[in-house]
C-alpha positions in Angstrom: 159.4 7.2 -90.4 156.6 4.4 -90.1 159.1 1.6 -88.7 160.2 4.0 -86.3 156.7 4.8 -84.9 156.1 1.0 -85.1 159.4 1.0 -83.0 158.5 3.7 -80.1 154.9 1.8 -80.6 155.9 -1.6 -79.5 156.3 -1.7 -75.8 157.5 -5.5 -75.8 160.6 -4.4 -77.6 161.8 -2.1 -75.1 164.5 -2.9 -73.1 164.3 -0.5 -69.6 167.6 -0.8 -69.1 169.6 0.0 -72.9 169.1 3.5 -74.4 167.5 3.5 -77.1 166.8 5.8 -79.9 163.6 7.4 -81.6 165.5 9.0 -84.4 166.2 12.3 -82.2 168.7 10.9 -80.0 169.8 8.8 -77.2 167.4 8.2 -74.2 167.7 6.0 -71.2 163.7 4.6 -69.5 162.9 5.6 -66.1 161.5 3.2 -64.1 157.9 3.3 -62.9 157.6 6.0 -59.7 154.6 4.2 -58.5 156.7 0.4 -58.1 159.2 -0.4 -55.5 162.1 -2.8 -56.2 162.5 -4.8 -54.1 165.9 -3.8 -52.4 164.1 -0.4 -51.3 161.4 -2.7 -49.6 164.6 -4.8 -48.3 165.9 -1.4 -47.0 162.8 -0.5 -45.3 162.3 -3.7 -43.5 165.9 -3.0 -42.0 165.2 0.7 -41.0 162.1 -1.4 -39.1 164.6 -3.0 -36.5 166.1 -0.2 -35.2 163.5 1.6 -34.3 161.7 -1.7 -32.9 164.6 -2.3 -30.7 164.6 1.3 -29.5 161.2 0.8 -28.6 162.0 -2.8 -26.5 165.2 -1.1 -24.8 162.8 2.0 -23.8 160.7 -0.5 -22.1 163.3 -2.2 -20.7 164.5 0.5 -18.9 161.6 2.3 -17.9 160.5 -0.9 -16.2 164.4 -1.0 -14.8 163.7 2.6 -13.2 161.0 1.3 -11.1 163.0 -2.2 -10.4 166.4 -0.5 -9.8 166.7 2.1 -7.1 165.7 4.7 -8.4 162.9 5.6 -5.4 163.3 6.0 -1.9 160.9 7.1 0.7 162.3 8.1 4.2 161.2 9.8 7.6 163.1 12.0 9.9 163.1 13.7 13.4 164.4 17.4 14.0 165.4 19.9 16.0 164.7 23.6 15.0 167.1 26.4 15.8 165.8 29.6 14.8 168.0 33.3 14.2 166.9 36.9 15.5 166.0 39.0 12.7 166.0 42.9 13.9 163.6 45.8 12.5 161.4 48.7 13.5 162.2 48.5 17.0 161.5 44.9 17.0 163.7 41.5 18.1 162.3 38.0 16.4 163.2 34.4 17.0 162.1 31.3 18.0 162.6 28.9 20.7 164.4 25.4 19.9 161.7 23.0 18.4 160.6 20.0 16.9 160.0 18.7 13.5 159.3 15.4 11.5 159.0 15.0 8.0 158.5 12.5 5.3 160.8 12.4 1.3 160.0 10.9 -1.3 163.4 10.8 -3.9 163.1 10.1 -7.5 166.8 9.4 -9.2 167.5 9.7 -12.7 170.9 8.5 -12.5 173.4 7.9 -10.0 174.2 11.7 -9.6 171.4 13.9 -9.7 167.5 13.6 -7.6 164.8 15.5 -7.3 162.9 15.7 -3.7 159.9 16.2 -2.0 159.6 16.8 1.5 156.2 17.4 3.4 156.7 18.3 7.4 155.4 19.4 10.2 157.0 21.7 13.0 156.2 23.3 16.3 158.1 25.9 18.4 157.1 29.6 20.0 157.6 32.5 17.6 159.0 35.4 20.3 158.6 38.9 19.7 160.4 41.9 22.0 160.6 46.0 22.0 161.3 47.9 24.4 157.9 50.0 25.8 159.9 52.2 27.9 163.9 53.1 28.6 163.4 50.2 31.3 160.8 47.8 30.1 160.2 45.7 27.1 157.3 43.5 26.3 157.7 39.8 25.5 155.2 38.4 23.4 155.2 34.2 22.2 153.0 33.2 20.1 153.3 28.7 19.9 153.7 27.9 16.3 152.7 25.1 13.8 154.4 25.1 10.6 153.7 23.7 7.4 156.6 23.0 5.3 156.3 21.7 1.3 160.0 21.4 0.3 161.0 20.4 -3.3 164.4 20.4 -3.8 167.4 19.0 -6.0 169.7 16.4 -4.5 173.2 15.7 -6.2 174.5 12.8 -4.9 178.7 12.9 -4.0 181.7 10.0 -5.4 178.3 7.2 -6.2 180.7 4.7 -6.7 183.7 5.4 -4.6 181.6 4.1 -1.3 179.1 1.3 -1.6 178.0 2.1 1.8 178.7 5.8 2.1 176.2 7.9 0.0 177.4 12.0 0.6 174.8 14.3 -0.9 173.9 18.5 -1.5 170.9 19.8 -2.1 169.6 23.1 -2.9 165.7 23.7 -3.4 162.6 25.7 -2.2 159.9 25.7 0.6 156.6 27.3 1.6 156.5 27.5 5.4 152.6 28.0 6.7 153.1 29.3 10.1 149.5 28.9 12.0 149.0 30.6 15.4 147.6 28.8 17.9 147.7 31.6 21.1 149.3 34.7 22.0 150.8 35.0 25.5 152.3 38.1 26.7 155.3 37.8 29.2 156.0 40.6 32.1 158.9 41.2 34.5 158.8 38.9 37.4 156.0 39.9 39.5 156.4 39.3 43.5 154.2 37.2 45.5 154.2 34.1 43.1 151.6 36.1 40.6 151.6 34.7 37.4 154.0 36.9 35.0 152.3 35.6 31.7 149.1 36.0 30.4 147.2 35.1 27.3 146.0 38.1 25.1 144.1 38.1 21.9 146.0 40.1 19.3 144.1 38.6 16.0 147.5 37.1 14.9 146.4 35.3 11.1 148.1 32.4 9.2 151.0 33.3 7.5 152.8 31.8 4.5 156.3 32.7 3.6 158.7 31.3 0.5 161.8 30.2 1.8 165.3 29.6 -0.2 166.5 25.9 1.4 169.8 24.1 1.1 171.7 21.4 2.7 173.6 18.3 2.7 174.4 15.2 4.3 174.9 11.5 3.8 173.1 8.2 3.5 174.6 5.2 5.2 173.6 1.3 3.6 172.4 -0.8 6.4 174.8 -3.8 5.7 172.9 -6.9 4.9 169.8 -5.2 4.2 170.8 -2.8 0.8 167.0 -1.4 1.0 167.1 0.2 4.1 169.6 3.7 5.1 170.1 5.7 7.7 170.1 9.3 6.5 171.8 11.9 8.5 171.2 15.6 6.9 171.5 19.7 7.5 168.9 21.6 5.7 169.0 25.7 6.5 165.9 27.6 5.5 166.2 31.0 4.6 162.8 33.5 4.3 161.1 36.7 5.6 160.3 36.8 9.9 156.2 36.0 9.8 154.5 38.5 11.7 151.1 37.2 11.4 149.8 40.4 10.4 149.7 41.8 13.6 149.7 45.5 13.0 147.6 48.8 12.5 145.8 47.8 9.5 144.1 44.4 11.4 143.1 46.5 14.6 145.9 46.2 16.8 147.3 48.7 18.7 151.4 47.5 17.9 152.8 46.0 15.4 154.9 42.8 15.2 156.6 43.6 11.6 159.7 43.7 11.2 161.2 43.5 7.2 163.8 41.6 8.4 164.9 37.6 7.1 165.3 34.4 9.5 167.3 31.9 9.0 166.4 28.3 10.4 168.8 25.4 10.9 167.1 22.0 10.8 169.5 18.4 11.3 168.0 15.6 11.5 167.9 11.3 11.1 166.0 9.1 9.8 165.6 6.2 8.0 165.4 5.4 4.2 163.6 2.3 2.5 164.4 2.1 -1.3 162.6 0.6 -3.9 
């Protein structure tokens, strides 16, 4: 018993990797938890690389984004053609107008952008009901709106066309429609007297959400691969404004109807990527 506790005693005698015996069997050393050999020091220094080149190629392409393609500003003229929406007794449209806007396109790959549009457009909102069996009143009110469009732009074949670019998108907008005057319209009067007057009927400035889609197709300026010429649809879906003419706002009519326009915009314009 003594030269085996001398045995389990003497520490230099070990030998960490044989089993040894203290007289009650067989039992194999564990290494030290707190030291690490040197292959697991070996293995972390090549889990290190990895992520260090995940880190560079991140970089890479982040700066690629911005040095790619991937943005493109563009302006655009319009034309405005506006439907009649029917209610209470009440016709709405529009005349033709005018827009312009400005985009600004991020892409994320070849396919798929998102886009923001900010414009401006003018036209005459028109409002008629009949105020007996044989005459009707004819009210325009000249119109600025406000559009801020986001939308989502999926681009057609990328690569079967390097000049041809087809696209979709399908989005939404909030139209402000600001009055600026109220004009009332009459039958022809005889005598050259002026059949349209200006009237004050309190009309308010409106916003309205509006469901947008569209297409249409960018075309590469050949020689110059930064500049397009973009020729696009977008229709505009949303509720008639009625500038909260009505009872509640002191008026003796009403120019509500619950019914929903539809507005078809195309346009050009030109597209600079960078």
């Amino acid at each position: 018993m003594a030269r085996d506790r001398t045995a389990i005693l003497a520490p230099a005698s070990l030998d960490r990797n044989r089993p040894w015996s203290s007289g009650c069997g067989s039992l194999q050393a564990a290494p030290y938890p707190g030291r690490v050999s040197a292959s697991s020091r070996e293995r972390k220094r090549m889990l290190k690389k990895p992520f260090a080149a995940l880190l560079i190629l991140g970089s890479i392409s982040s700066i690629s984004v911005a040095q790619d393609g991937h943005f493109d500003a563009s302006a655009s003229a319009a034309t405005m053609f506006t439907s009649t929406a029917s209610g209470n007794g009440i016709s709405q449209s529009a005349t033709i107008g005018l827009s312009a806007f400005a985009s600004f396109r991020f892409k994320f790959n070849p396919h798929h952008s998102i886009v923001f549009s900010y414009g401006r457009m003018k036209n005459s909102q028109t409002y008629q009901a009949p105020i007996t069996p044989t005459a009707v009143y004819d009210i325009h009110i000249p119109t600025t709106i406000s559009d801020y469009n986001l939308a989502y732009m999926y681009t057609l074949f990328p690569d079967k066309s390097p000049r041809f670019k087809p696209f979709l998108l399908a989005g939404g907008s909030e139209l402000g429609f600001a009055p600026r005057s109220t004009w009332l319209f009459l039958p022809p009067l005889p005598h050259n007297i002026p059949d349209n007057i200006q009237i004050n009927v309190h009309a308010l400035k409106q916003w309205q959400l509006a469901l947008v889609y569209g297409g249409g197709v960018d075309y590469t300026i050949p020689h110059y691969s930064r500049f397009a010429i973009r020729v696009q649809y977008r229709g505009y879906l949303y509720s008639a404004p009625d500038f909260k003419v009505d009872a509640a706002h002191g008026n003796p009519f009403s120019l509500f109807t619950g019914g929903r326009s539809h507005m078809a915009e195309p346009s050009a314009g030109v597209v600079f990527r960078f």
